[in-house]
PLY file of the C-alpha trace (Angstrom):
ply
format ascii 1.0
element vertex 114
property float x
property float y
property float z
element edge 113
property int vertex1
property int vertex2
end_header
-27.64 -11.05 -5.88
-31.51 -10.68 -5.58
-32.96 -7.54 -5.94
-34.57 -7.84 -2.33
-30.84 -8.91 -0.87
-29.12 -5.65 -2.60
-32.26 -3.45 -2.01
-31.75 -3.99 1.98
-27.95 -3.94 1.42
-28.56 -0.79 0.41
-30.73 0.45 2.87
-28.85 -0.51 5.72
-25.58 0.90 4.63
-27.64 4.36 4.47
-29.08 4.20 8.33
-25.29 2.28 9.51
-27.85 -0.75 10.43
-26.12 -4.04 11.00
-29.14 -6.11 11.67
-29.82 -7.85 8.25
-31.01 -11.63 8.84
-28.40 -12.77 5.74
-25.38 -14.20 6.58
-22.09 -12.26 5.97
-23.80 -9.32 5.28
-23.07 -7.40 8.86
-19.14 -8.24 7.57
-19.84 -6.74 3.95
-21.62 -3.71 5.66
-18.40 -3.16 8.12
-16.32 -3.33 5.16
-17.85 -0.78 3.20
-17.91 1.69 6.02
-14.66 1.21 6.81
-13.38 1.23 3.29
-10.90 -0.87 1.22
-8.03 0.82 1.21
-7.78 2.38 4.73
-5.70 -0.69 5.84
-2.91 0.02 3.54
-0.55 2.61 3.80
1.39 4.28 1.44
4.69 5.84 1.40
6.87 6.97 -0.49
10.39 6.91 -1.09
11.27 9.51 -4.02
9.41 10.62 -6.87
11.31 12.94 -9.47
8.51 13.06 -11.42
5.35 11.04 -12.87
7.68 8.62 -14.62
10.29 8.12 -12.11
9.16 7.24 -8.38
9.51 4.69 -5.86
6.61 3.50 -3.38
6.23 1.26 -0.81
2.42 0.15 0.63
2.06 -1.67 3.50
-0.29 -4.32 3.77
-0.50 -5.56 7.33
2.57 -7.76 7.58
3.32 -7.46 3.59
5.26 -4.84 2.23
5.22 -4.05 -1.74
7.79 -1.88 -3.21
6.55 -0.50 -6.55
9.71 1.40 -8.88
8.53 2.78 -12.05
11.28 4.15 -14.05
10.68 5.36 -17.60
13.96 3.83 -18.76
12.14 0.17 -17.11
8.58 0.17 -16.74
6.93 -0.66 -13.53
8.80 -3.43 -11.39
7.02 -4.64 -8.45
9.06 -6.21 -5.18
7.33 -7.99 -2.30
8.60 -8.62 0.85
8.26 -10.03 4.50
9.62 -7.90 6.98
11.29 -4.77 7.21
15.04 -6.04 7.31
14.06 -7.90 4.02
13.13 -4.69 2.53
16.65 -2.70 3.54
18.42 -5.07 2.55
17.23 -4.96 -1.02
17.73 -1.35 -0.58
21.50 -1.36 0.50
22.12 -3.78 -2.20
20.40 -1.51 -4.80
21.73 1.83 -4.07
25.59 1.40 -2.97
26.55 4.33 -0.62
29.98 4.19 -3.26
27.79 4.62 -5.99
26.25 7.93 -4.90
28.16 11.13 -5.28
26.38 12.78 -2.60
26.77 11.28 0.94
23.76 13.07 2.07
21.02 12.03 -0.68
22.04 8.23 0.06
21.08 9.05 3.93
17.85 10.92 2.61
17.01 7.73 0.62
17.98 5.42 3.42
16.27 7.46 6.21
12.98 7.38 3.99
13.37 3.62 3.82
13.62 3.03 7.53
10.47 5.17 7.76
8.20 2.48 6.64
0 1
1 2
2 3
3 4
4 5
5 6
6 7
7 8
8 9
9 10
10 11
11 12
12 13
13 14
14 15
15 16
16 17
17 18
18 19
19 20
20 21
21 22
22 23
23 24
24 25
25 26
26 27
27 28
28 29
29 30
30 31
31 32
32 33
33 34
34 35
35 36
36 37
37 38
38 39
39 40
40 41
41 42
42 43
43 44
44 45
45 46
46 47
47 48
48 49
49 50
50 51
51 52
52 53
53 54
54 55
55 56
56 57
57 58
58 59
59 60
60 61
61 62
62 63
63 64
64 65
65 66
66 67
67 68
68 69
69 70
70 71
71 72
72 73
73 74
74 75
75 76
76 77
77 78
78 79
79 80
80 81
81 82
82 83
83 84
84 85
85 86
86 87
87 88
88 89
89 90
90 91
91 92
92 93
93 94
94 95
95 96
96 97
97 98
98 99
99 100
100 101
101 102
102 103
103 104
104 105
105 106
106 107
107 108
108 109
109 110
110 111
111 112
112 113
């Protein structure tokens, strides 16, 4: 990147001007002011504490489950759709494995909030 290309890069993302004469710069501007990460939301499932949590982000049509257990590490689950996803999560967490009817419906209920 010339110094004259990233000088005016910089420039217009200061004044919010989208009328540089270099090609795919307008797009790189847009993206910067709209940021990265504003297309992906995160939520999240249960967290007992730093080393034991469960998050899903959705990426547009993607959805990435991240568990991080400190018994496992970090596993990381993609999927398509949303019936994919609960699925995986009824074969995961068997209601008859839970002694608690009511914290499998918490943990189902916070599934089909994503």
């Amino acid at each position: 990147m010339s110094v004259l290309y990233r000088k005016r890069f910089q420039n217009a993302t200061k004044l919010k001007r989208f009328d540089l004469q270099f090609p795919g710069a307008k797009g790189m501007i847009l993206a910067k002011e709209q940021g990265a990460n504003e297309m992906i939301k995160k939520h999240q499932i249960y967290k007992k504490d730093n080393w034991n949590m469960m998050t899903v982000e959705v990426n547009g049509r993607e959805l990435i489950l991240r568990e991080i257990s400190d018994e496992w590490g970090e596993e990381t689950h993609k999927f398509i759709s949303r019936p994919e996803m609960m699925q995986w999560a009824s074969d995961r967490f068997p209601k008859d494995k839970f002694d608690n009817e009511a914290e499998w419906e918490e943990l189902m209920n916070a599934f089909r909030e994503v």
